[in-house]
SERO-4910 file (N, C-alpha, C, O; in steps of 0.05 Angstrom, whole numbers):
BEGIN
 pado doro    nc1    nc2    nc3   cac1   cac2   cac3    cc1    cc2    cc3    oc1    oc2    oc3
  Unk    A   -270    192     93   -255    212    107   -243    200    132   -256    187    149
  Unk    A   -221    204    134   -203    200    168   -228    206    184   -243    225    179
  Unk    A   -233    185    207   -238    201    221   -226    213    249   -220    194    264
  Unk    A   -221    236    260   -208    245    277   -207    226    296   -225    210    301
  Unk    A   -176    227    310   -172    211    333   -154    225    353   -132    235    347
  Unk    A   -164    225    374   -155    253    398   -112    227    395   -108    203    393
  Unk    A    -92    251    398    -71    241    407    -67    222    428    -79    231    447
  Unk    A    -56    199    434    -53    181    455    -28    189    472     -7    194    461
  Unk    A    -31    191    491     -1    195    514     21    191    504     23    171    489
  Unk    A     43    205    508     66    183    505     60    160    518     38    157    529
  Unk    A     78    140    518     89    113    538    121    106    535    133    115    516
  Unk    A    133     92    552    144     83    561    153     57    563    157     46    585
  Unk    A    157     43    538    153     12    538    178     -7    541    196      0    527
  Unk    A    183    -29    553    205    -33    562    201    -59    548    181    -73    549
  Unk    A    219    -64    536    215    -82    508    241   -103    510    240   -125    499
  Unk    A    259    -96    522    281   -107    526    305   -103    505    320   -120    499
  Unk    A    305    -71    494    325    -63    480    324    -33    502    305    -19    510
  Unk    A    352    -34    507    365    -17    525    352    -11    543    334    -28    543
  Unk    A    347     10    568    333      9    590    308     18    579    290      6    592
  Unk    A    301     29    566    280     33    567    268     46    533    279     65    523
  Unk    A    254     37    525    240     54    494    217     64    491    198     49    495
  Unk    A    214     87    485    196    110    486    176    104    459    184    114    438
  Unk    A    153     90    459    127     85    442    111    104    446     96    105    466
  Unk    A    113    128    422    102    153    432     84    160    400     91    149    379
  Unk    A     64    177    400     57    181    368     72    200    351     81    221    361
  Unk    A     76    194    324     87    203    308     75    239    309     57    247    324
  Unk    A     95    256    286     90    283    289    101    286    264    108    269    249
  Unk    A    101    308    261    111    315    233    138    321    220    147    324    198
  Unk    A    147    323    249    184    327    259    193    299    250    216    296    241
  Unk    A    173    277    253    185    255    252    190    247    223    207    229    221
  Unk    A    180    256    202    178    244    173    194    245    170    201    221    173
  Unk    A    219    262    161    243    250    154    259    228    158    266    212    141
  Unk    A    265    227    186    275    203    202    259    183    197    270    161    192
  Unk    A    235    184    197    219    153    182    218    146    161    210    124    155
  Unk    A    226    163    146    240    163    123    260    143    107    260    126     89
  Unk    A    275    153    122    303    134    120    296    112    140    313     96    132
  Unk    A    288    105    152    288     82    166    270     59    149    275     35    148
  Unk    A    250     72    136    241     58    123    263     51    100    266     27     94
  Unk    A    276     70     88    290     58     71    304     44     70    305     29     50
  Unk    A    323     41     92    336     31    100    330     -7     99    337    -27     86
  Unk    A    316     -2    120    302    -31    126    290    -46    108    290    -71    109
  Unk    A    275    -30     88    265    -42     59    295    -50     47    301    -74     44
  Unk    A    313    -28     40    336    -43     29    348    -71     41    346    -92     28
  Unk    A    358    -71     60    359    -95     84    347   -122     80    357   -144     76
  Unk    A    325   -114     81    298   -142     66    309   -145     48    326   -162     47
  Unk    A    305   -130     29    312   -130     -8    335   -140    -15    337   -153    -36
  Unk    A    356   -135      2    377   -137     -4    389   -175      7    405   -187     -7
  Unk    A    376   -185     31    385   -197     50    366   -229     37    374   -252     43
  Unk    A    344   -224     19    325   -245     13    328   -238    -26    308   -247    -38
  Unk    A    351   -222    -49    352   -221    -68    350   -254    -75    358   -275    -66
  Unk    A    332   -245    -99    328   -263   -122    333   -269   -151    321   -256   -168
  Unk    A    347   -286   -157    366   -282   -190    351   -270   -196    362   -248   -197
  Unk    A    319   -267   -205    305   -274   -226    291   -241   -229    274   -236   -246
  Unk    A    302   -222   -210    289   -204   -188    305   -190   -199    326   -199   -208
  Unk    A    295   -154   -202    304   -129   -196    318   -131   -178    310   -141   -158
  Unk    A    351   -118   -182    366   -115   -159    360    -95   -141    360    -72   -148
  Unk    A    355   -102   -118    351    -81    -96    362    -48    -94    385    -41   -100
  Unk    A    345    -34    -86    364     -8    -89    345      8    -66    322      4    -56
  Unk    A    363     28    -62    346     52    -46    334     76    -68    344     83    -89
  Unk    A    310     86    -54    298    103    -59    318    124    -80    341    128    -74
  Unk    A    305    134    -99    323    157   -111    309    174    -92    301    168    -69
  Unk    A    309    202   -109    300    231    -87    273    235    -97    260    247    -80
  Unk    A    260    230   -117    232    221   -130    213    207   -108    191    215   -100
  Unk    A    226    187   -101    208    167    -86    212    170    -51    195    163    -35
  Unk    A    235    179    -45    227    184    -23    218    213    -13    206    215      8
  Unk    A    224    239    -34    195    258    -33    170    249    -28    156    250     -8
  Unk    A    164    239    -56    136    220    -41    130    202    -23    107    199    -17
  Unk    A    152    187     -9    146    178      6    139    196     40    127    190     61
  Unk    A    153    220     28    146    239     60    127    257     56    122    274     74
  Unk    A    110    256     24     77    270     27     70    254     37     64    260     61
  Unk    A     64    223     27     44    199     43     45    205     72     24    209     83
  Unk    A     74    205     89     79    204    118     69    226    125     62    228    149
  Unk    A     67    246    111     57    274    129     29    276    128     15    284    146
  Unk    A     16    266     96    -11    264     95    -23    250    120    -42    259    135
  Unk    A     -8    227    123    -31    209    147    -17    213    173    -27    197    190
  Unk    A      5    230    185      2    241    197    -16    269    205    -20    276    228
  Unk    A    -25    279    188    -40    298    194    -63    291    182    -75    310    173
  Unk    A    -76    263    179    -97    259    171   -115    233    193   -137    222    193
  Unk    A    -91    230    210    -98    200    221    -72    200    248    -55    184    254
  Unk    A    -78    222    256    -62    226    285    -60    204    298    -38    195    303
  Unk    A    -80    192    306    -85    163    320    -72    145    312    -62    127    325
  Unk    A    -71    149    285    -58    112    274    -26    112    277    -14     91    275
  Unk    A    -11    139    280     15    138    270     34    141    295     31    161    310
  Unk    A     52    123    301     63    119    316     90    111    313     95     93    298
  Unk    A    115    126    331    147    115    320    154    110    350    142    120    369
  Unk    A    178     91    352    197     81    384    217     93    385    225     84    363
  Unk    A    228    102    389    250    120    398    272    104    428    260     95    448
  Unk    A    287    104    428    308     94    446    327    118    445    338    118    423
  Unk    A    335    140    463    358    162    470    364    174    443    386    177    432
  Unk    A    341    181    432    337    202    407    346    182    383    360    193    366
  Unk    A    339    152    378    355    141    363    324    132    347    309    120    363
  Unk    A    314    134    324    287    127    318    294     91    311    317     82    305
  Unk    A    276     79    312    281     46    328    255     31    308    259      8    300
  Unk    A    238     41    304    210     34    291    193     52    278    196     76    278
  Unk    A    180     42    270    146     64    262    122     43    249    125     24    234
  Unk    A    102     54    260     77     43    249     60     63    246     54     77    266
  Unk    A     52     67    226     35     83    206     15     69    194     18     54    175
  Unk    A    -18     77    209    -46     69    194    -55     96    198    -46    116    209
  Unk    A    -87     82    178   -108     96    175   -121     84    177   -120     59    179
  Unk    A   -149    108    176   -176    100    181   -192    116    167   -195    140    170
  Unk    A   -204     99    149   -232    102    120   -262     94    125   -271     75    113
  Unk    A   -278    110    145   -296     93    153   -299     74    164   -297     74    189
  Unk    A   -308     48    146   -305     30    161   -281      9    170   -279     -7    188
  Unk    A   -257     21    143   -240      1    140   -209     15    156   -211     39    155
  Unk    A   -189      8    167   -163      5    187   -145    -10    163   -151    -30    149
  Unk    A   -121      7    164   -110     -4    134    -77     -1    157    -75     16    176
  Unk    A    -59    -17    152    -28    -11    162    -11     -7    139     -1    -25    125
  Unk    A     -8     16    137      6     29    113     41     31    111     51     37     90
  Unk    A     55     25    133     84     25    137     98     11    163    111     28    174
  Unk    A     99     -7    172    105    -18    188    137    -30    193    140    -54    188
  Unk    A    154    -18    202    189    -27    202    200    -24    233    189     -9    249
  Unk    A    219    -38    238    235    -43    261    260    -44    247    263    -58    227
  Unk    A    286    -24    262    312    -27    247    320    -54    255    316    -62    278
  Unk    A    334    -72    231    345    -99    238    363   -108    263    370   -131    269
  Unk    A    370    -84    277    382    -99    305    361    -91    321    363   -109    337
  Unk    A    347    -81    327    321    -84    345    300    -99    343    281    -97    359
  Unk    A    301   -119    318    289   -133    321    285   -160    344    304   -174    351
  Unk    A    263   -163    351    254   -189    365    246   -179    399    234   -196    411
  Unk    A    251   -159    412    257   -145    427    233   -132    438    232   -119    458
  Unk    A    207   -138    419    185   -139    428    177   -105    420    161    -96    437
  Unk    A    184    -87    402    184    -68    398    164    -64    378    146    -47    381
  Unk    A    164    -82    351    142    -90    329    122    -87    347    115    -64    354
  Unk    A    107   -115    360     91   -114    379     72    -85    393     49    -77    387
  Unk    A     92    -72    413     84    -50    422     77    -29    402     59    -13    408
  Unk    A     89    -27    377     80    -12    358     58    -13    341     47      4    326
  Unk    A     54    -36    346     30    -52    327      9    -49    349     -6    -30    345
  Unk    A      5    -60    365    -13    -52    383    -22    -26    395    -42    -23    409
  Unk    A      1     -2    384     -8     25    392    -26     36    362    -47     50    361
  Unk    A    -12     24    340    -30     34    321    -57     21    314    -75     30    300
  Unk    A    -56     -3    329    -80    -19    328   -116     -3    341   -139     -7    333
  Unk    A   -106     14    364   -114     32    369   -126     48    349   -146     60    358
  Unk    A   -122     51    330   -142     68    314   -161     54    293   -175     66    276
  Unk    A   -160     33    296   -172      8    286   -200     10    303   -217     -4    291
  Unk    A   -208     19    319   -225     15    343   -246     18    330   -240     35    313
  Unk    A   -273     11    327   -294      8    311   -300      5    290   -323      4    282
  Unk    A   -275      2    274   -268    -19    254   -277    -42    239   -258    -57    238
  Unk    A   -298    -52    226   -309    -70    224   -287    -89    199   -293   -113    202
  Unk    A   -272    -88    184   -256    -95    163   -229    -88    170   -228    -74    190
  Unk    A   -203    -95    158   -181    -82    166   -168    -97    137   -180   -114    124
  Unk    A   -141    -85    130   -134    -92    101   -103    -86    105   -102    -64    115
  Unk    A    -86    -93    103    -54    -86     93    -45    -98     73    -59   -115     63
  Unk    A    -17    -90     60     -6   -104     43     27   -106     50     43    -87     49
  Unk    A     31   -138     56     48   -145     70     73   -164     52     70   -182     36
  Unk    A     99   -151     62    114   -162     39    127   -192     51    115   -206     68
  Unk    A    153   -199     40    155   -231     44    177   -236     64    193   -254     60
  Unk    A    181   -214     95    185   -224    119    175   -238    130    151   -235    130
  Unk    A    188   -260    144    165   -275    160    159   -270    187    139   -279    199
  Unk    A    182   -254    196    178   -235    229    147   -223    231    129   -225    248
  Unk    A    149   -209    203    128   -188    201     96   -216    192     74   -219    202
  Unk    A    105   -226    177     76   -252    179     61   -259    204     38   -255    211
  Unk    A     85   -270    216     74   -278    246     66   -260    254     43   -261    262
  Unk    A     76   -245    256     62   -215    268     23   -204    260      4   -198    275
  Unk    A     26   -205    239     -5   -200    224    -21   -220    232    -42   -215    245
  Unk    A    -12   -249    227    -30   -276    230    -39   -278    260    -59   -289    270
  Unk    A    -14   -264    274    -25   -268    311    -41   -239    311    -54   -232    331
  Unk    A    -40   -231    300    -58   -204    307    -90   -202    293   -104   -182    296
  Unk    A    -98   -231    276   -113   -240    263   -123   -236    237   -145   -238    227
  Unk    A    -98   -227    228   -103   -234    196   -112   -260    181   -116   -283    191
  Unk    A   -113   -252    152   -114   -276    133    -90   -267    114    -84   -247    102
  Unk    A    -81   -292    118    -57   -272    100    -57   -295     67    -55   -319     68
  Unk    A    -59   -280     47    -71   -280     18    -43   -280      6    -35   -257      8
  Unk    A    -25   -297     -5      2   -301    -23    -13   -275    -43    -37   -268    -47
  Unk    A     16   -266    -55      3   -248    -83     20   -240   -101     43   -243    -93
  Unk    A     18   -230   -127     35   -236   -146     39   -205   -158     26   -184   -155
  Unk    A     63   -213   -173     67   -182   -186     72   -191   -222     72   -213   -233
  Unk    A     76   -167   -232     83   -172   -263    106   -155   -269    108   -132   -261
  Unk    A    123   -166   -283    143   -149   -288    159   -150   -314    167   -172   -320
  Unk    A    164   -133   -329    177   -140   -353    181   -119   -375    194    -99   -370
  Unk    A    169   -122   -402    172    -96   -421    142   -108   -442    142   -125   -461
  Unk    A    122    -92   -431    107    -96   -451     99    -98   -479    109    -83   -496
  Unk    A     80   -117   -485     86   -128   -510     62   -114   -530     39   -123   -534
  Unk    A     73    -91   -542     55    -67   -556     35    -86   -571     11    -84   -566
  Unk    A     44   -100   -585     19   -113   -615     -2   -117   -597    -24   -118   -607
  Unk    A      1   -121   -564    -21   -151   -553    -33   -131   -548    -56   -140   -547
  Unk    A    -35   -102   -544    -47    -77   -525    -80    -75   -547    -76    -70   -571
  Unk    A   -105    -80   -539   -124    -79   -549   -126    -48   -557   -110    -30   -554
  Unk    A   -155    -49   -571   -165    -22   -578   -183    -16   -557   -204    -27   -552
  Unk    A   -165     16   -540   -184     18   -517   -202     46   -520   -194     69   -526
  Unk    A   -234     36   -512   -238     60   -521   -261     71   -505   -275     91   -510
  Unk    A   -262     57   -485   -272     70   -457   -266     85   -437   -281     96   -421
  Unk    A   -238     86   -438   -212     95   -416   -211    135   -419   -206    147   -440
  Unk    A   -216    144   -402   -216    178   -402   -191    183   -379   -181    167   -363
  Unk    A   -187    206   -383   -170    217   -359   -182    231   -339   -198    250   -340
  Unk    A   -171    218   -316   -196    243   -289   -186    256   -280   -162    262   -282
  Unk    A   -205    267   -264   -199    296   -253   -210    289   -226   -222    271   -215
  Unk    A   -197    325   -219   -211    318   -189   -245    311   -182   -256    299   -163
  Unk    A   -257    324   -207   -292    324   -199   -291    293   -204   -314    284   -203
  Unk    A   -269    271   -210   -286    247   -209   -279    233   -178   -272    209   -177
  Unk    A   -282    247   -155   -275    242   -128   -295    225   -122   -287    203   -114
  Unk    A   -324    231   -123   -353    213   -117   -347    196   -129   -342    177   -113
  Unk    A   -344    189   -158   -348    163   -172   -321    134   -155   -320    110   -149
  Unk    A   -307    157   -156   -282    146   -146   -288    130   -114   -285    105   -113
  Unk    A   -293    140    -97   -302    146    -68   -334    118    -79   -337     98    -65
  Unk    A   -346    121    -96   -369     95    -94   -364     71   -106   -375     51    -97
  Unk    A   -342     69   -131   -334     47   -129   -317     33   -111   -323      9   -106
  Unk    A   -295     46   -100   -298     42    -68   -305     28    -50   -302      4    -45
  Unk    A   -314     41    -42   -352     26    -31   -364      2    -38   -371    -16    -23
  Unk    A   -367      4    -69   -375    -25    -76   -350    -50    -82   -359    -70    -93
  Unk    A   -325    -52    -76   -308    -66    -77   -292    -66    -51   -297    -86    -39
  Unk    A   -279    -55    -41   -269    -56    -14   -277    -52      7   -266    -59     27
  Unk    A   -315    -32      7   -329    -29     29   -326     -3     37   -344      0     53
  Unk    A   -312     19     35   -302     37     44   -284     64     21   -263     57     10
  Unk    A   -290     76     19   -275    105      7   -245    111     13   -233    102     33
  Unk    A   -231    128     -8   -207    136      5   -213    154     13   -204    152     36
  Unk    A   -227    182     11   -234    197     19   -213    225      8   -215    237    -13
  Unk    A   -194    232     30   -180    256     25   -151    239     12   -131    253      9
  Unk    A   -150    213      5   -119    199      5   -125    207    -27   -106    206    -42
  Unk    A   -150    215    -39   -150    213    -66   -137    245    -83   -132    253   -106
  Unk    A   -136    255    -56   -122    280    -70    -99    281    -76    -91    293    -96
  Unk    A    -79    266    -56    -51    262    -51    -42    238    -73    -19    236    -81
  Unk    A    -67    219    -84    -55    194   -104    -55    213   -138    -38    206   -154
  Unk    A    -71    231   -144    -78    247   -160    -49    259   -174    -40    260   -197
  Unk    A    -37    272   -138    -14    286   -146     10    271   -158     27    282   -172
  Unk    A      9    244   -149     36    231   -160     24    214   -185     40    210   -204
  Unk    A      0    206   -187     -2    189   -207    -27    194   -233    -46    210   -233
  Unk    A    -20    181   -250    -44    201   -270    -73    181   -261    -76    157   -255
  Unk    A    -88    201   -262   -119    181   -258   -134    174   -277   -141    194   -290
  Unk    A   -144    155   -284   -151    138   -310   -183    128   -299   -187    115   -279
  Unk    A   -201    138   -317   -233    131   -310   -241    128   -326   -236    143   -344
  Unk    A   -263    105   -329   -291     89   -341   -320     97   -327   -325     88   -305
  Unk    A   -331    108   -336   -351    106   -334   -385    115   -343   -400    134   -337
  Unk    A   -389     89   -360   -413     80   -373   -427     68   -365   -427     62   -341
  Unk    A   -447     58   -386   -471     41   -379   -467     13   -373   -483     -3   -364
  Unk    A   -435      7   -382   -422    -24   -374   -410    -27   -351   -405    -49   -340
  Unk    A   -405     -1   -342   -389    -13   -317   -377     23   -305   -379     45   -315
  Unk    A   -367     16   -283   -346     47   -266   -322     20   -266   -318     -5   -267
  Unk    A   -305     55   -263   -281     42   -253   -260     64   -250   -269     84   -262
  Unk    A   -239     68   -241   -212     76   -242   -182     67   -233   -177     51   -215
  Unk    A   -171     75   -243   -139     64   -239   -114     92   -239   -111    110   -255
  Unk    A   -102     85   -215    -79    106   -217    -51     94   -221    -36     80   -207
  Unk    A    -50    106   -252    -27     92   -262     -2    104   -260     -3    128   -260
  Unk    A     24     92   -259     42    107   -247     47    126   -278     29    129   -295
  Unk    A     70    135   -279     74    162   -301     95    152   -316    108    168   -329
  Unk    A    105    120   -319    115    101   -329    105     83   -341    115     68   -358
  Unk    A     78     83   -330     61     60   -336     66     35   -314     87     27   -305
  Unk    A     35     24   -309     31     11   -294     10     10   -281     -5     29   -287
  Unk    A     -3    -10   -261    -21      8   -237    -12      7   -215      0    -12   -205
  Unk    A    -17     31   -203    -10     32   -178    -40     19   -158    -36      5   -138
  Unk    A    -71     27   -168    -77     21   -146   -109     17   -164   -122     34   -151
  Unk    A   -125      8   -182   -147     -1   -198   -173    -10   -176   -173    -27   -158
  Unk    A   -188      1   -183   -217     -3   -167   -241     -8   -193   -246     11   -208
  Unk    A   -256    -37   -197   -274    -34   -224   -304    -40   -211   -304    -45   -187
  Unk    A   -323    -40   -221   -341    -53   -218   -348    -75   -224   -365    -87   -210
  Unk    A   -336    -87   -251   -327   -108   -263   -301   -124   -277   -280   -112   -281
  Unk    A   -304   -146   -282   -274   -150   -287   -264   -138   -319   -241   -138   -326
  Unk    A   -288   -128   -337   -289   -120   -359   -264   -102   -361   -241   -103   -369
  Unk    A   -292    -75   -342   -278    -46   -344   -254    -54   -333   -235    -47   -348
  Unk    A   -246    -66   -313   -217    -66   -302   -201    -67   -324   -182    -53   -330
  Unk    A   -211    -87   -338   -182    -96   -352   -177    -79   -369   -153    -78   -376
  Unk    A   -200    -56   -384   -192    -35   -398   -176    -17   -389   -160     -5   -402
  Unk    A   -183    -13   -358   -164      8   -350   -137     -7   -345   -118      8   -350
  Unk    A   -130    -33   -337    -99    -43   -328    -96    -45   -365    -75    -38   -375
  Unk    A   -110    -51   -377    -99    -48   -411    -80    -10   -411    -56     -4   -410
  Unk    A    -99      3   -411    -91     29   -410    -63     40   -400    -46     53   -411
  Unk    A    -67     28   -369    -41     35   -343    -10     25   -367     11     38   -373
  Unk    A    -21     -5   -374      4    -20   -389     18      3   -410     42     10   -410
  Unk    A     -5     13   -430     -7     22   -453     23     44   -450     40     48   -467
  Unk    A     22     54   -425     31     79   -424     62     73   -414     78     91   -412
  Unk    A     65     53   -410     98     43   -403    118     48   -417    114     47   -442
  Unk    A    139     55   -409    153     58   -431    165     37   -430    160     20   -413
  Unk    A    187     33   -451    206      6   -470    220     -8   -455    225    -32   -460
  Unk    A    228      3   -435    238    -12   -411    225    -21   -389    209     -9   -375
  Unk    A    236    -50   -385    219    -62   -360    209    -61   -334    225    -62   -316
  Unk    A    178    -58   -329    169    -40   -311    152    -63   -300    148    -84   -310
  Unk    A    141    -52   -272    121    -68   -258     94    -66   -269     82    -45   -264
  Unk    A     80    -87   -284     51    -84   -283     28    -76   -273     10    -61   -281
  Unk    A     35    -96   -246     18    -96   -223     33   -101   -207     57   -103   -211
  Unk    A     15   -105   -173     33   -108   -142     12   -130   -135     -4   -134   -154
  Unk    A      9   -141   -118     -2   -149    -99    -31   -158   -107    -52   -152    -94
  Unk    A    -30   -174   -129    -58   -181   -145    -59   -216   -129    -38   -230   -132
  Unk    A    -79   -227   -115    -78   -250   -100    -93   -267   -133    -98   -261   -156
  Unk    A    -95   -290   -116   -114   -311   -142   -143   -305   -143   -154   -319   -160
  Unk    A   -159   -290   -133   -184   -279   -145   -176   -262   -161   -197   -259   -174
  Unk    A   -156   -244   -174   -155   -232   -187   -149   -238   -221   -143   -221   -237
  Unk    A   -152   -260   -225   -147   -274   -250   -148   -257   -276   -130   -256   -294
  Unk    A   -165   -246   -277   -173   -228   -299   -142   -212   -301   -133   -211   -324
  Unk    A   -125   -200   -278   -100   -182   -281    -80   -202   -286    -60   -194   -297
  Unk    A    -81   -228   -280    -64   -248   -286    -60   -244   -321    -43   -233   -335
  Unk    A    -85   -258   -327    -88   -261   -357    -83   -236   -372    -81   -238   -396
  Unk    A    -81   -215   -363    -76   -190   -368    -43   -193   -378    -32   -190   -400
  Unk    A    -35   -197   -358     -1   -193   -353      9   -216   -369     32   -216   -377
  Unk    A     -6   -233   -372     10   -259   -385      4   -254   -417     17   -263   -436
  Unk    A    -18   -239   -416    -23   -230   -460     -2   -212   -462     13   -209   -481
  Unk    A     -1   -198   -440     20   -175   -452     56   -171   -455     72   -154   -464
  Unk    A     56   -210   -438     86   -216   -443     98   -206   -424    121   -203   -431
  Unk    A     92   -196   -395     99   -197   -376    104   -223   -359     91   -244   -360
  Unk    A    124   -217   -344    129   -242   -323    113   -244   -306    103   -222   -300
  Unk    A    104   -267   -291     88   -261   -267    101   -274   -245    105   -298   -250
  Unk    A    112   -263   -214    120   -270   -199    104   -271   -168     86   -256   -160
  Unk    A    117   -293   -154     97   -287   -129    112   -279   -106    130   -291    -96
  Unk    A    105   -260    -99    131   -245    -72    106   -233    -53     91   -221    -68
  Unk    A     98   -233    -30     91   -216     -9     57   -228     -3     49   -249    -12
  Unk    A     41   -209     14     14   -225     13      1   -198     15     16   -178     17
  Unk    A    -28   -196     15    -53   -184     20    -68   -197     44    -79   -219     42
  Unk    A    -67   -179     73    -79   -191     98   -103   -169     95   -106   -146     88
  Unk    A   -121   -194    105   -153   -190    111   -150   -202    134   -136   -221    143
  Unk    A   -173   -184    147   -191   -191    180   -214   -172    174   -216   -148    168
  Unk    A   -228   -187    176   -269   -188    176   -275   -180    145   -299   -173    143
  Unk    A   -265   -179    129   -265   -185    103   -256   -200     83   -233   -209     82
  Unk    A   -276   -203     64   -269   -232     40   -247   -206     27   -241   -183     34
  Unk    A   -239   -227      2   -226   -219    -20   -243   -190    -34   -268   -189    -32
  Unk    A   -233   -174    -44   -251   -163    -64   -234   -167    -89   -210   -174    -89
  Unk    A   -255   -159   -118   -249   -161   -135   -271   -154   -154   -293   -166   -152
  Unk    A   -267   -137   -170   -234   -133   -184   -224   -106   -171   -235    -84   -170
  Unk    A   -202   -115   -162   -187   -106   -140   -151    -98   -147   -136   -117   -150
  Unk    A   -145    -80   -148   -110    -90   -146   -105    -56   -125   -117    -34   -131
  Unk    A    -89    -59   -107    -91    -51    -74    -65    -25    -77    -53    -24    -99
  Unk    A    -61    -13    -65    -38      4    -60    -24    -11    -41    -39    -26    -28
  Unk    A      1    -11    -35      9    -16     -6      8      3      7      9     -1     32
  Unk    A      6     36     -2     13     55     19    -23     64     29    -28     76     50
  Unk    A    -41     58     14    -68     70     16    -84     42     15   -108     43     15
  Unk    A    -76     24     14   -101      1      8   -123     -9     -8   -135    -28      0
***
């Protein structure tokens, strides 16, 4: 569960973009506008670092950035403390968006519009959301392949973990016979919430209500192993927690199973302990590419592991 964090002051931070920029915490007025800024700036990246070999860049349809403004309002009203936007003469300039799971501090959205960058605005924003990190023993993000934003994590003392994705059109014959895989529900919140625990150290807590709604939930659990996976409604995973590398692979078998004919993402952000999702993606005739990283501070790797970027 979040735990509550009293609102922080405005401030006043002088960053050296225009006279002066206002590092104040996010609200719920703000989701829209962070919205698009995020989109924006993801397009920008996407667009500015394209790869032959790569999905052409695009903006959000109206699907994804809906969801993208439950997530923003969820951890706005779930994690007051962590969420924070810059503002310059009503012009929104940044945002940094975390949480807090117990023990673990996760940075869930982190952007600066491309002409404000360098200006020392990242910085002040990162350091206001850093703030809710405060008793924190672990901390976790998933970080894509800027290098502004690298330096940024590595001086703030990350580990930052290269990581790979899969992408392609699954290859039906290779799909095993799966026959552990159930569909969950909300009563599998505990099981969900302890494997957890035993792989990342920490619970999602209330984030499991909000992943539920967008994605179908996929659970194991027997005398071989727990596990679950929220697979997107295309097929895929969005975010797999196992006890072993067994059950995992039944459920990323499963996530695949459900893809449809056209080429989709496997996985996100699977580092090299994750081997088992490698060999996964490569039976099933997926591509495997390496784009972005997984940062750790005061924690190893876990595994079997494959991470959300928006929940961790």
């Amino acid at each position: 569960m979040g735990r509550p964090t009293p609102r922080a002051k405005p401030s006043v931070s002088r960053c050296g973009y225009g006279d002066a920029v206002r590092i104040r915490p996010m609200t719920l007025d703000d989701v829209d506008a962070a919205e698009r800024l995020t989109d924006e700036a993801s397009y920008v990246l996407d667009s500015g670092t394209q790869r032959v070999d790569w999905p052409a860049a695009s903006r959000r349809d109206a699907t994804r950035s809906a969801q993208w403004r439950r997530r923003c309002a969820h951890l706005v009203e779930h994690d007051a403390g962590g969420c924070w936007i810059a503002e310059d003469d009503g012009r929104t300039l940044g945002i940094a968006i975390s949480l807090r799971r117990e023990s673990l501090w996760g940075l869930t959205s982190y952007f600066v519009v491309p002409d404000a960058q360098g200006a020392g605005i990242g910085k002040a924003l990162l350091d206001a959301a850093q703030q809710h990190a405060d008793g924190a023993d672990r901390a976790l993000l998933c970080a894509s392949h800027d290098p502004k934003a690298f330096r940024r994590y590595r001086q703030a003392g990350f580990t930052m973990h290269p990581t790979m994705v899969s992408w392609g059109t699954v290859d039906r014959t290779a799909i095993p016979a799966l026959h552990r895989v159930r569909d969950g529900s909300a009563s599998d919140g505990d099981l969900c919430d302890d494997v957890d625990r035993r792989t990342r150290g920490a619970g999602h807590g209330v984030d499991h209500t909000l992943m539920r709604a967008d994605q179908d939930l996929l659970v194991v659990d027997d005398s071989a192993g727990r596990g679950y996976c929220y697979a997107f409604p295309a097929g895929g995973a969005y975010l797999l927690a196992a006890t072993d590398p067994d059950t995992a692979g039944e459920l990323l078998w499963e996530a695949l199973a459900r893809s449809s004919d056209g080429p989709r993402f496997g996985f996100r952000y699977a580092t090299a302990a994750q081997e088992w999702a490698v060999d996964i993606g490569l039976a099933a005739r997926l591509e495997i590419h390496s784009t972005g990283y997984l940062a750790c501070r005061g924690m190893t790797l876990v595994t079997p592991y494959l991470p959300s970027a928006h929940f961790m």
